[in-house]
PATIPA-156707 format. One record per residue: y, z, x of N, C-alpha, C in turn. Coordinates in steps of 0.1 Angstrom, whole numbers, plus 2048, in hexadecimal, padded with zeros to 3 digits. Example, Ala and Ser with C-alpha at 12.3 -4.5 7.8 and 13.67 -1.06 7.14 Angstrom:
REM PATIPA-156707
7C784E8847D384E87B7DF84E884
7EA8478807F584788980084F881
***
This chain:
REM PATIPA-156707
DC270D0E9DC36FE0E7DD16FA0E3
DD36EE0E9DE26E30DDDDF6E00D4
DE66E40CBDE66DB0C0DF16D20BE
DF06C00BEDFA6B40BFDFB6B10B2
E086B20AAE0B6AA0A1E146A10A0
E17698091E24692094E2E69709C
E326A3097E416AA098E3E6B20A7
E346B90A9E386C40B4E296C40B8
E2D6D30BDE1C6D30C8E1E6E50C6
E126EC0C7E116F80C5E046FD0CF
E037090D5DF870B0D7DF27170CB
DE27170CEDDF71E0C2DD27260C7
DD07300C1DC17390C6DB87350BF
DAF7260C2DA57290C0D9C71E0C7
D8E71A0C8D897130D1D8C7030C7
D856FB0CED886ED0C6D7D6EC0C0
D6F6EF0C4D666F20B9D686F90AF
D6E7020ADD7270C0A0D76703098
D866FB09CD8D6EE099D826E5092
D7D6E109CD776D7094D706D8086
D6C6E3088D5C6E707ED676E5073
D746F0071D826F1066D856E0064
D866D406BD8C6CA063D856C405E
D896B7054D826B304ED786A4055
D716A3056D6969B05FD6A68C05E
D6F68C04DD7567D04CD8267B04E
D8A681053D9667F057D9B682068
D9168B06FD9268E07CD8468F080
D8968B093D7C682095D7A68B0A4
D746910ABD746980B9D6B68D0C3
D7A68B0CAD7667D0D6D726820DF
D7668F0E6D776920F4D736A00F0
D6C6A50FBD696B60FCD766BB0F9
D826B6100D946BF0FAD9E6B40F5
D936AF0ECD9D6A60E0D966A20D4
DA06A30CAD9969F0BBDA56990B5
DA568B0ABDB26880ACDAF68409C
DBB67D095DB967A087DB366D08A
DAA66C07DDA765C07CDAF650077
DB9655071DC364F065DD464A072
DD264F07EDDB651089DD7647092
DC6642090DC663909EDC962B09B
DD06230A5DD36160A3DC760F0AC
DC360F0B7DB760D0BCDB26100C6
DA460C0C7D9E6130D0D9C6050D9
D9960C0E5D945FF0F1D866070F7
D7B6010F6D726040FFD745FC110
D7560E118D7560C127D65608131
D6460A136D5960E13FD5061713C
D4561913ED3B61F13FD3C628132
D40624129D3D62D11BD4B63311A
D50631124D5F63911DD6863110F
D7463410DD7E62D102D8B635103
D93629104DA2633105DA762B0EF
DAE6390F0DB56380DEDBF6380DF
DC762E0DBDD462D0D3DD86300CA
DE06380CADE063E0C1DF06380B7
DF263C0ABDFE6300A3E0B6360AD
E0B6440B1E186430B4E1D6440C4
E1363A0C9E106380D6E0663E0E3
E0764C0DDDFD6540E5DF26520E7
DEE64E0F6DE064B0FCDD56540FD
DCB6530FADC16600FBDAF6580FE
DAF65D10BDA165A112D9466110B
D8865B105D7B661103D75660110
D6966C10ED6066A118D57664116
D4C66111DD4065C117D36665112
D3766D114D2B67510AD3367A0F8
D3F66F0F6D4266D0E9D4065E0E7
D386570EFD3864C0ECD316490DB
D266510DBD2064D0CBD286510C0
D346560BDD3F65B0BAD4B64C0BA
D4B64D0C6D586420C4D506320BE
D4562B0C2D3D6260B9D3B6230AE
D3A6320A5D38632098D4A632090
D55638097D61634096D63624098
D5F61C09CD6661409CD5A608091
D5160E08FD47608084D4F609078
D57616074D5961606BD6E614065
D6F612075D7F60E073D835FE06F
***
């Protein structure tokens, strides 16, 4: 897996489920089967087509959901 932060980018041995289970749930959110981003990082979300959403992220970076995270990006944006 990548791991993206402010500063750099790393790769690292382990699955993104592992990842995910390790962060904390109120601060990182898993959009996409190979993405999970901060919550505190997103500037907005746009709902696409058919259940999709692309995220903006504060420091420009775009990042597409699928739709089988749509109940997910939903409840993100209920609570942003």
């Amino acid at each position: 897996s990548l791991l993206h932060t402010q500063d750099k980018e790393a790769a690292i041995r382990r699955t993104i489920k592992s990842l995910e289970t390790d962060l904390p749930a109120d601060r990182f959110v898993r959009i996409h089967r190979s993405s999970i981003v901060s919550i505190e990082h997103i500037r907005e979300i746009r709902m696409l087509h058919k259940g999709e959403a692309q995220i903006l992220l504060k420091d420009g970076t775009i990042v597409r959901t699928s739709r089988s995270y749509r109940d997910v990006i939903q409840k993100l944006i209920d609570d942003l």
